[in-house]
Z-matrix of the N, CA and C atoms (Angstrom, degrees):
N
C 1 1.452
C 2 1.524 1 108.50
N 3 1.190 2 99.43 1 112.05
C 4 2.159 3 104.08 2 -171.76
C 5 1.708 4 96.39 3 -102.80
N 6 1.330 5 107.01 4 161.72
C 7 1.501 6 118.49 5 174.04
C 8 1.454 7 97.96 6 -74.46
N 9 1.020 8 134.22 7 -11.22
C 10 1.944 9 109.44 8 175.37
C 11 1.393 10 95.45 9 95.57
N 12 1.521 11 98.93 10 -144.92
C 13 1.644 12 108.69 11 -174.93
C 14 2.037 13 105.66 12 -89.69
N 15 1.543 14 114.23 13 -7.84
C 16 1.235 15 102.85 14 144.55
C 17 1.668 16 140.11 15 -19.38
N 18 1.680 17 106.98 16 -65.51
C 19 1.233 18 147.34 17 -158.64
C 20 1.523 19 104.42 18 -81.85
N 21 1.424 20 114.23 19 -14.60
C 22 1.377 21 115.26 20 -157.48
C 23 1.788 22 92.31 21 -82.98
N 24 1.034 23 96.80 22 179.46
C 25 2.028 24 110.52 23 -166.64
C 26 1.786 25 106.42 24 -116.43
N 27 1.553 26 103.10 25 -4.80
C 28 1.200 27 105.16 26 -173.60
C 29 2.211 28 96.19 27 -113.76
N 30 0.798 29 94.33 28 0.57
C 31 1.795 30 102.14 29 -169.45
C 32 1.660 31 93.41 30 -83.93
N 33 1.156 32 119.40 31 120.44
C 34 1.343 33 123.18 32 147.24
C 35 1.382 34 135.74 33 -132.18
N 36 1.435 35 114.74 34 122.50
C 37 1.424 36 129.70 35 -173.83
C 38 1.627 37 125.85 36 -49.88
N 39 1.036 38 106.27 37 123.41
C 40 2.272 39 100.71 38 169.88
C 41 1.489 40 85.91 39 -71.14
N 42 1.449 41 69.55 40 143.29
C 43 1.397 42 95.26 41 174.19
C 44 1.527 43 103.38 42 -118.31
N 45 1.278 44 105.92 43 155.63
C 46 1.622 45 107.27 44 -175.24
C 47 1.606 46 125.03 45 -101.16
N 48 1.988 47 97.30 46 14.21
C 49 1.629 48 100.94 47 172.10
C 50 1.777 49 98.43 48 -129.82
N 51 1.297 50 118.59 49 10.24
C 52 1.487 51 119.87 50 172.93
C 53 1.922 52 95.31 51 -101.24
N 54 1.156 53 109.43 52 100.97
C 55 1.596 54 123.40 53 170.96
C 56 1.670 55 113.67 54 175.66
N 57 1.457 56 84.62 55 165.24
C 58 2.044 57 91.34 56 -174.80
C 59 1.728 58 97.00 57 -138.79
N 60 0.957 59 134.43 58 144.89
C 61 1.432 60 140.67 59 178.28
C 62 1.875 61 92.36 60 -120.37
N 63 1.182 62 91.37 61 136.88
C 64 1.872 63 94.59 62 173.31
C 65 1.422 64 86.09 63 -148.81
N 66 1.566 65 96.19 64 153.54
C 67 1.394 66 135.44 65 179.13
C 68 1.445 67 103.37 66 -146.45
N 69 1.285 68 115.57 67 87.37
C 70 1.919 69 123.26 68 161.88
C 71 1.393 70 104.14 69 -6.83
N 72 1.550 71 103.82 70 124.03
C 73 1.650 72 119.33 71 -162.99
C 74 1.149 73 132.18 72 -18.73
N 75 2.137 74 100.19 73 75.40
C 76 1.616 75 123.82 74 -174.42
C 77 1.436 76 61.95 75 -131.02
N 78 1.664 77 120.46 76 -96.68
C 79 1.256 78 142.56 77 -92.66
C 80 1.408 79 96.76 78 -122.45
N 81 1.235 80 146.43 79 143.84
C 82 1.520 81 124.35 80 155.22
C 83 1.588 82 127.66 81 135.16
N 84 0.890 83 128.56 82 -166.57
C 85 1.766 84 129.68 83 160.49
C 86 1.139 85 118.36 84 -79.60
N 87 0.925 86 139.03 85 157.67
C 88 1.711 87 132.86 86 174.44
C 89 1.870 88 101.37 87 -138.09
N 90 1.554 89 92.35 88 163.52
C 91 1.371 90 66.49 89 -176.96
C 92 1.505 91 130.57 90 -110.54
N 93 1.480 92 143.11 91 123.98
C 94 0.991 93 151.85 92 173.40
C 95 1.356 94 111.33 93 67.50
N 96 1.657 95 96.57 94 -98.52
C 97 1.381 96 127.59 95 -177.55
C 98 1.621 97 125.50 96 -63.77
N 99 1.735 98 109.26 97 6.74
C 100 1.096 99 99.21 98 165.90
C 101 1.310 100 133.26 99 -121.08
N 102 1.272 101 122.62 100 -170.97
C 103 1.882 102 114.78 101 -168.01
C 104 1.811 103 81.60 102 -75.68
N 105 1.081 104 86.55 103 170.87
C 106 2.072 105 130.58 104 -166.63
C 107 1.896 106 72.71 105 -73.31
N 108 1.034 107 117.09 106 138.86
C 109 1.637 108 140.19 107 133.91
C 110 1.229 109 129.36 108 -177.95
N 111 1.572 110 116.99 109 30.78
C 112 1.303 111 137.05 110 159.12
C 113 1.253 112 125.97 111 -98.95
N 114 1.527 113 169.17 112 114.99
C 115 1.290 114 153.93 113 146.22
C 116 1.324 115 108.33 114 -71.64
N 117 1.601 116 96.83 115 118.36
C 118 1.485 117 135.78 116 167.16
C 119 1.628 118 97.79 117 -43.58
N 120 1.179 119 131.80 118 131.19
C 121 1.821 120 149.28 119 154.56
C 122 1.338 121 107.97 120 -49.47
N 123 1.493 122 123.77 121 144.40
C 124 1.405 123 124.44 122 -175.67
C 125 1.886 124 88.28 123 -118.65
N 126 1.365 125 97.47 124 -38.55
C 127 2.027 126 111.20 125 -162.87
C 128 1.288 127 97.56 126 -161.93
N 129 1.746 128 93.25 127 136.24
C 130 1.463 129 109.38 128 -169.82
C 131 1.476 130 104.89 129 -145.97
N 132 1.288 131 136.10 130 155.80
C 133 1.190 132 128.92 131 158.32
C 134 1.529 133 120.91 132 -111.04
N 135 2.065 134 108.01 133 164.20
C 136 1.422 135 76.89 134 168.66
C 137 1.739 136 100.50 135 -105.00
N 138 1.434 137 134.16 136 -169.63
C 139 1.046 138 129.27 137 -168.94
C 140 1.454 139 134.04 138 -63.22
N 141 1.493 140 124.02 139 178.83
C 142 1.354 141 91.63 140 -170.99
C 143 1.751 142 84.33 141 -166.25
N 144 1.818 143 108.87 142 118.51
C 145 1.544 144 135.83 143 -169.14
C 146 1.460 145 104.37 144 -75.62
N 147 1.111 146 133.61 145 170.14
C 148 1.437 147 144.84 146 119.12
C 149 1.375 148 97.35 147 -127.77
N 150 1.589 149 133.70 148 148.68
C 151 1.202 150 135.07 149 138.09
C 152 1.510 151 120.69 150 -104.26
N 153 1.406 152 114.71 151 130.69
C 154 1.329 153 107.01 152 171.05
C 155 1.508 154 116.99 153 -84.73
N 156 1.379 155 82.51 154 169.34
C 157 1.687 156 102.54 155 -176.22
C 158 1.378 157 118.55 156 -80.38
N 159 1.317 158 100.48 157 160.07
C 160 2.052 159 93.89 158 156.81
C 161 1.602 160 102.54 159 -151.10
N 162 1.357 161 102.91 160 148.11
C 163 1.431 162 142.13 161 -172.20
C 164 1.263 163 112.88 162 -72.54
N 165 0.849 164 116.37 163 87.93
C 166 2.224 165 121.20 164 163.54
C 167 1.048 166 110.11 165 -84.67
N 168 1.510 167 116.07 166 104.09
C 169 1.730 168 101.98 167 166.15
C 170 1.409 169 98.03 168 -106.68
N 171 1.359 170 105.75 169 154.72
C 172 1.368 171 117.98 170 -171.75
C 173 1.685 172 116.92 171 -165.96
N 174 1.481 173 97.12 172 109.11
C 175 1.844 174 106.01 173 -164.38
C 176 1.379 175 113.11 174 52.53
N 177 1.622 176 135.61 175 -98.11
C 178 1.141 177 125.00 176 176.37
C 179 1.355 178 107.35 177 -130.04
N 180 1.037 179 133.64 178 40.42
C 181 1.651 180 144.60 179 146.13
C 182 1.387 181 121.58 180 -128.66
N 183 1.660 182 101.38 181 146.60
C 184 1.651 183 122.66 182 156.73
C 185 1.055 184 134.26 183 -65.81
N 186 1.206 185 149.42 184 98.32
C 187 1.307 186 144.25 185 -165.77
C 188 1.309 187 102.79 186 -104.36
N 189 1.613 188 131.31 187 143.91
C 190 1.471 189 137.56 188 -175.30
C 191 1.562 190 110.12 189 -121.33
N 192 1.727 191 106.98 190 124.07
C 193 1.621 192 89.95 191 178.43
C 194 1.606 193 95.57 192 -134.12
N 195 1.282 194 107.19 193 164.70
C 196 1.804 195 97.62 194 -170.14
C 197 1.753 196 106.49 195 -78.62
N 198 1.001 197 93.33 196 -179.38
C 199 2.067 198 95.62 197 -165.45
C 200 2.064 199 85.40 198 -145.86
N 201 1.466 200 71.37 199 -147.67
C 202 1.683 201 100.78 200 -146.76
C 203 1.642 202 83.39 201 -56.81
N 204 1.495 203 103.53 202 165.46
C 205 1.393 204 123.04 203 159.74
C 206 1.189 205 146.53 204 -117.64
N 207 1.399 206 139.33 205 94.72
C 208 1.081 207 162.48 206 -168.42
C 209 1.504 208 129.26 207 -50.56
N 210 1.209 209 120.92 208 70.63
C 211 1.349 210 106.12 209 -169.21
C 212 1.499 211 124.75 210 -85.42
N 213 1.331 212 130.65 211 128.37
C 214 1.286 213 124.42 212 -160.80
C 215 1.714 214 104.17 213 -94.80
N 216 1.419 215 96.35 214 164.67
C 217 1.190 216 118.84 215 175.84
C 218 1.895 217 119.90 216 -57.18
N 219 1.646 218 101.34 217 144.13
C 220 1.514 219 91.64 218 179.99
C 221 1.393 220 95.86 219 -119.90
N 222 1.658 221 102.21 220 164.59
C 223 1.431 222 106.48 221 170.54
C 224 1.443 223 105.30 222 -114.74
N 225 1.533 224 129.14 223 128.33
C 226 1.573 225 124.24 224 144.17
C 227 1.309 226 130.30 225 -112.02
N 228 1.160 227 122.49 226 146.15
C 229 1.146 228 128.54 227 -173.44
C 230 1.809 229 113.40 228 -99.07
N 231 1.270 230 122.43 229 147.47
C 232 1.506 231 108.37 230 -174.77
C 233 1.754 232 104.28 231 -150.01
N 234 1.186 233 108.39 232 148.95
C 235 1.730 234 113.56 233 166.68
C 236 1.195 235 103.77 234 -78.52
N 237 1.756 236 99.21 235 115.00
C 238 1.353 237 127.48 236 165.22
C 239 1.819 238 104.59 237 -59.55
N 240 1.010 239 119.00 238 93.15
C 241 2.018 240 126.47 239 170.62
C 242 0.683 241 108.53 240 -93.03
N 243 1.306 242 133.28 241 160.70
C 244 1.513 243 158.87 242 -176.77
C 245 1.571 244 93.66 243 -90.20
N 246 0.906 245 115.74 244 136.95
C 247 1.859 246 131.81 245 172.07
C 248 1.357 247 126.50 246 -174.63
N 249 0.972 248 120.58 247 146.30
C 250 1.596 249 112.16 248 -176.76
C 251 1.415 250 122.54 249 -52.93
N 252 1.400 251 109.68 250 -58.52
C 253 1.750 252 90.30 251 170.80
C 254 1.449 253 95.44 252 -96.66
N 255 1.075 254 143.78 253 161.83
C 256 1.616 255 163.11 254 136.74
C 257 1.629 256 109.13 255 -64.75
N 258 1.482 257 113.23 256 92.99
C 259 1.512 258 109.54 257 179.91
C 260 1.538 259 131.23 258 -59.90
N 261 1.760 260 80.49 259 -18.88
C 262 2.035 261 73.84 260 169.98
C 263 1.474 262 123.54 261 -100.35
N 264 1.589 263 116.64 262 12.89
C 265 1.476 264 107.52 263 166.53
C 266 1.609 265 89.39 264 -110.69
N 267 1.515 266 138.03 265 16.21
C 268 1.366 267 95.33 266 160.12
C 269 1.674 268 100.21 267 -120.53
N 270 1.340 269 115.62 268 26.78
C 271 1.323 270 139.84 269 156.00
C 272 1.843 271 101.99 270 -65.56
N 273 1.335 272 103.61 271 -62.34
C 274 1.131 273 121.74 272 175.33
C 275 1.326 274 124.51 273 -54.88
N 276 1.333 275 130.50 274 -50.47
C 277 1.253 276 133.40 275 -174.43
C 278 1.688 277 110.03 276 -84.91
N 279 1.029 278 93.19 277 0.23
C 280 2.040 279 97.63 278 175.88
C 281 1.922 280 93.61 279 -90.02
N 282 1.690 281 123.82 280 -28.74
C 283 1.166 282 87.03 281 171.73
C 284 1.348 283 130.28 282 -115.09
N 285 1.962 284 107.62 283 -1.17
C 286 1.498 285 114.33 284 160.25
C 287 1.629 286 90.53 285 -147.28
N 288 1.002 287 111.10 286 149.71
C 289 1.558 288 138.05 287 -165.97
C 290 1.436 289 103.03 288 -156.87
N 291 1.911 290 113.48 289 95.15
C 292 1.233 291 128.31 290 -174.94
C 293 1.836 292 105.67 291 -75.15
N 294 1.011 293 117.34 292 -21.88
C 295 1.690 294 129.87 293 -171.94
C 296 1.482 295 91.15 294 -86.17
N 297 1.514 296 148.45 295 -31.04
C 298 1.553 297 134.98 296 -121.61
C 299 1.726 298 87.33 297 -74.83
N 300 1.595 299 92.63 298 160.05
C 301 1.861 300 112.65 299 176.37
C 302 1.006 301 101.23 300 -82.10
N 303 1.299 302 148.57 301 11.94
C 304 1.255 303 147.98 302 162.72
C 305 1.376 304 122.42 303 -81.89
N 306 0.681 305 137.76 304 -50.01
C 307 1.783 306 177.04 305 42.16
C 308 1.221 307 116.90 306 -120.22
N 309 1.934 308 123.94 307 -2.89
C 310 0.928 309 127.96 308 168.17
C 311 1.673 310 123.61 309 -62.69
N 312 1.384 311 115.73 310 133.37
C 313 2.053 312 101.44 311 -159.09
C 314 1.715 313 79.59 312 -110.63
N 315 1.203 314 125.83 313 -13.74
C 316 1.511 315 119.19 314 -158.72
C 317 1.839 316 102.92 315 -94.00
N 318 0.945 317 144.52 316 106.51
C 319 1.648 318 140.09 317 -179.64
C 320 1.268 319 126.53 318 -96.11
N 321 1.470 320 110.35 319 -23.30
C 322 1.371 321 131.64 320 160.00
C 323 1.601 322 110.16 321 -17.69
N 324 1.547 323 99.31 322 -55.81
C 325 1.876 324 94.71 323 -166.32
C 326 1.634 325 96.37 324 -74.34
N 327 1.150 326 118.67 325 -38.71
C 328 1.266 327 136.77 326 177.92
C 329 2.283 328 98.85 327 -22.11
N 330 1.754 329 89.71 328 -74.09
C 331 1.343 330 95.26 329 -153.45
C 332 1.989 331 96.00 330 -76.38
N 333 1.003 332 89.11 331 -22.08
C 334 1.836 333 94.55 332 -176.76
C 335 1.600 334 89.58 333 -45.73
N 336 1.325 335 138.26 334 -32.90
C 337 1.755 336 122.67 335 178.14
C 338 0.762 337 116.49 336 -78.74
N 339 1.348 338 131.92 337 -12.56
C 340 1.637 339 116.80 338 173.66
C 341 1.512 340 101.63 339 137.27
N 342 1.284 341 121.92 340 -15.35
C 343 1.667 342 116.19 341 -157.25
C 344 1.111 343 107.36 342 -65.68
N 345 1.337 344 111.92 343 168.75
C 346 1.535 345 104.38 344 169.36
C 347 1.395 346 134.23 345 -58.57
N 348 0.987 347 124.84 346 -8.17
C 349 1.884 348 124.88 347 166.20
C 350 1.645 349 108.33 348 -70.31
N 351 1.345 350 105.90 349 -19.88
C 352 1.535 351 99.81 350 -162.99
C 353 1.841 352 98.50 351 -77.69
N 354 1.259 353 127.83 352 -10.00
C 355 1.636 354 130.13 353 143.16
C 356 1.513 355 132.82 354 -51.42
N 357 1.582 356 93.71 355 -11.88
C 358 1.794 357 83.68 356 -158.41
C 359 2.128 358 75.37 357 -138.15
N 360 1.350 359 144.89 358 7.38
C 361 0.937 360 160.93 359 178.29
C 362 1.910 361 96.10 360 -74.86
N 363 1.408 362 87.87 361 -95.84
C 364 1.998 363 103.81 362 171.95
C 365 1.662 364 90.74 363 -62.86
N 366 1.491 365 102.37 364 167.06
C 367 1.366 366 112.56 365 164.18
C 368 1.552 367 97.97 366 -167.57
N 369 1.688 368 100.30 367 150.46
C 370 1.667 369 97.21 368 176.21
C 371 1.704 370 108.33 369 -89.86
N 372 1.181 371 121.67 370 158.60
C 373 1.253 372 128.22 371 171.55
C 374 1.535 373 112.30 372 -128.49
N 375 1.200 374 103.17 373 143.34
C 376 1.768 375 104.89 374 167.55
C 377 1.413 376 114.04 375 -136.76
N 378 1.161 377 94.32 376 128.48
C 379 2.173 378 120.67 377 175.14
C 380 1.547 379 105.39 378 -75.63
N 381 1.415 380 138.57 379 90.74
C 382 1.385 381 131.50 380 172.55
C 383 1.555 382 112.76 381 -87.92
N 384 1.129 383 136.34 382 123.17
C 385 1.109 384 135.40 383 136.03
C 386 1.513 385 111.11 384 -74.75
N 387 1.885 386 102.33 385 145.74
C 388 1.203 387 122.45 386 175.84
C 389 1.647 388 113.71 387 -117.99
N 390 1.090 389 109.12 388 153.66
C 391 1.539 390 121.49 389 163.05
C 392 1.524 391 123.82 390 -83.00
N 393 2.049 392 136.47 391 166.73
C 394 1.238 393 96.13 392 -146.28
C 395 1.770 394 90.97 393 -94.48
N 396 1.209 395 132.50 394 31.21
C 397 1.403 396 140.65 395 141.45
C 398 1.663 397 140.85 396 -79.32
N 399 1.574 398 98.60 397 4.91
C 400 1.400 399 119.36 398 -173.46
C 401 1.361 400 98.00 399 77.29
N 402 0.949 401 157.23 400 -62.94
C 403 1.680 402 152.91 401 -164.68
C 404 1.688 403 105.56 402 -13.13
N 405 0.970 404 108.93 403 113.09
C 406 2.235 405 100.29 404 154.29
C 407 0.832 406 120.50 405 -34.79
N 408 1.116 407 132.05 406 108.45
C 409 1.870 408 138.73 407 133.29
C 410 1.443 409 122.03 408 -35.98
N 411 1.842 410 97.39 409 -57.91
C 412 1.342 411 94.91 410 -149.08
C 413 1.858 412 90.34 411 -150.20
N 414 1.169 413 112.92 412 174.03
C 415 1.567 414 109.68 413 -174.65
C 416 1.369 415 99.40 414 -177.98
N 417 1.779 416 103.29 415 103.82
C 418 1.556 417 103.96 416 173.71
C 419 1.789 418 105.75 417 -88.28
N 420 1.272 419 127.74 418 165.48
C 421 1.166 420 110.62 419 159.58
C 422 1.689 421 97.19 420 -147.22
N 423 1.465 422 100.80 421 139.54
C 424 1.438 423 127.68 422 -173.87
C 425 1.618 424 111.26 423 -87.62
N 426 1.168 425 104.12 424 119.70
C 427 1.581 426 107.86 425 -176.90
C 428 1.635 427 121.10 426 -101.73
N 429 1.353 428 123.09 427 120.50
C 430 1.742 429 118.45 428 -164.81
C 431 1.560 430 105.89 429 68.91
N 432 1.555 431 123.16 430 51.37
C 433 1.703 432 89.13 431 168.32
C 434 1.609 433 104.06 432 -106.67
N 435 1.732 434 86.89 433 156.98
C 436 1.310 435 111.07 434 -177.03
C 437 1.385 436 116.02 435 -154.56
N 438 1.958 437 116.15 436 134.48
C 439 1.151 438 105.54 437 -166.73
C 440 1.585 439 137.55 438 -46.57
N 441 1.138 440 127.28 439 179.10
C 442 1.558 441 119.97 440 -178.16
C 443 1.926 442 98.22 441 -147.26
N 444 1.028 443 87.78 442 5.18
C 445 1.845 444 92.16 443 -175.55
C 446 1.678 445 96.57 444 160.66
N 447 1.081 446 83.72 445 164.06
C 448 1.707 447 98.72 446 -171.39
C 449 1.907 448 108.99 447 -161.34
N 450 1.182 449 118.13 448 108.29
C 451 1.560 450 124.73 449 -168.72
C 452 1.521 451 108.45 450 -103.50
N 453 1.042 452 117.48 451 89.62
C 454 1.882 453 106.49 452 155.64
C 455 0.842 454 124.25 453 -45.88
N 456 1.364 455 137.47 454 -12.26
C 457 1.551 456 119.83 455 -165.48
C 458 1.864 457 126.02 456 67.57
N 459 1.172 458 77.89 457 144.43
C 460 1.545 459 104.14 458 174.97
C 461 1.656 460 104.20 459 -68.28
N 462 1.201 461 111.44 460 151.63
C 463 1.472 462 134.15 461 -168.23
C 464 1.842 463 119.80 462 -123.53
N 465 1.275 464 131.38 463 124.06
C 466 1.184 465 118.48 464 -169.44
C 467 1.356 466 104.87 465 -150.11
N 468 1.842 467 114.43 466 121.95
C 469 1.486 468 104.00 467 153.13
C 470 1.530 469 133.02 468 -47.17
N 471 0.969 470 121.72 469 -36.81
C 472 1.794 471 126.24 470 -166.84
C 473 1.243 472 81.87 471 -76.53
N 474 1.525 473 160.09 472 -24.14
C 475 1.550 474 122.10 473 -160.82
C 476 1.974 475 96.81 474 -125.14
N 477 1.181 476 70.81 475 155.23
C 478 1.978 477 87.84 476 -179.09
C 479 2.204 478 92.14 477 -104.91
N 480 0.879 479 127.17 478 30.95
C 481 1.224 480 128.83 479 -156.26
C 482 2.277 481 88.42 480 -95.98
N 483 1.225 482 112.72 481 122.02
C 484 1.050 483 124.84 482 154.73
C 485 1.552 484 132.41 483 -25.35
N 486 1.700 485 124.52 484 118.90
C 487 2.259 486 118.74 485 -171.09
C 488 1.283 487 99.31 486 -70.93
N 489 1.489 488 121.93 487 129.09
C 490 1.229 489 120.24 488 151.10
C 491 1.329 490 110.64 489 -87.13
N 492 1.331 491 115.59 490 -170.16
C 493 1.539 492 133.09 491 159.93
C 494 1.280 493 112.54 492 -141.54
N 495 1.698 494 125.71 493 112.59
C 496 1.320 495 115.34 494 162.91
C 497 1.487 496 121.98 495 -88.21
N 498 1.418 497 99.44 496 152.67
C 499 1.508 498 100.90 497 -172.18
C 500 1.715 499 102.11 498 -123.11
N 501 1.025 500 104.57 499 134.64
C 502 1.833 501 96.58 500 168.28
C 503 1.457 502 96.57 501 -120.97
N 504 1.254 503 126.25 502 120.35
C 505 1.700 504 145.84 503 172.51
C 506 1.382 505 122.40 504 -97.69
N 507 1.242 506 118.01 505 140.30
C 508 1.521 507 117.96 506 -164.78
C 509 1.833 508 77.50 507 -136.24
N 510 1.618 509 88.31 508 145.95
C 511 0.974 510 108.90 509 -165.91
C 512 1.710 511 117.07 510 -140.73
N 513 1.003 512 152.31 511 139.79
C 514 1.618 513 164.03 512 177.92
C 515 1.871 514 94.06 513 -35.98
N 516 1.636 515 85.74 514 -97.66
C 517 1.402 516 93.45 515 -176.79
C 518 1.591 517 102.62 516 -148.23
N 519 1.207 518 126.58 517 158.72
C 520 1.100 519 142.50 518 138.56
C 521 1.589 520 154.68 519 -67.90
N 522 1.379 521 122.02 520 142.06
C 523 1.503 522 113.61 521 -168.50
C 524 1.518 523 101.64 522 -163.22
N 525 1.425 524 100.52 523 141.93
C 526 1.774 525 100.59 524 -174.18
C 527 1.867 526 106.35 525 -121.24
N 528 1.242 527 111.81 526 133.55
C 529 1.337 528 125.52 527 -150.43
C 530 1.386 529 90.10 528 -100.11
């Protein structure tokens, strides 16, 4: 009794701590030589479908064919760092800004014309899995994301425990390269 293609020498497993999630200067690695204005990912997902159905009736049968597609919500989690700007409140304030000199706090309609926020409004993201040589496996990439909630977290004297930030992102659609 052999493991199958288990056993094989050419088979290699994802692993679920070889990956990087980036979000264009939110989320991600940065590189080297420059100042801090990325937060590194703690938990990321990769995407996740439903398609609905649709209903053919016809004489005396149902017929089923697939329909629209549903892409659900992700959650990531990220180390809240100290940095000069904080990319996810000016992530944030490109699409409501309760302080703005305008008095308008909502920007959304703003970038929906074209202005320049409407670049930094949507953003693409990509979920990489790696192999245990760094090489790509796999490469989802997220099309239009934009927050849907955003959690600071709870705060506590008794713990020395590290700030996250959760993020839940809504996104267009998905596709893995």
């Amino acid at each position: 009794m052999g493991l199958g293609v288990i056993g094989r020498r050419d088979v290699i497993f994802r692993r679920k701590f070889r990956w990087m999630f980036n979000i264009t200067d939110i989320v991600g690695q940065e590189d080297k030589n420059t100042a801090i204005k990325m937060l590194p990912p703690l938990k990321a997902a990769r995407p996740s479908i439903s398609i609905k159905e649709m209903e053919v009736r016809h004489l005396d049968e149902v017929v089923y064919y697939p329909g629209r597609q549903d892409w659900k919500t992700i959650n990531i989690t990220v180390y809240h760092l100290q940095c000069n700007n904080n990319p996810i409140f000016d992530w944030l304030r490109t699409i409501y800004d309760p302080i703005a000199e305008d008095g308008d706090p909502f920007k959304y309609a703003i970038a929906e014309s074209g202005g320049d926020e409407a670049n930094f409004v949507k953003r693409v993201a990509q979920c990489v899995l790696y192999d245990p040589c760094g090489e790509t496996m796999e490469t989802w990439t997220y099309d239009c994301v934009w927050p849907t909630s955003i959690d600071w977290g709870e705060l506590d004297f008794e713990s020395s425990d590290i700030v996250y930030v959760d993020l839940t992102l809504r996104y267009a659609r998905a596709f893995v390269q």
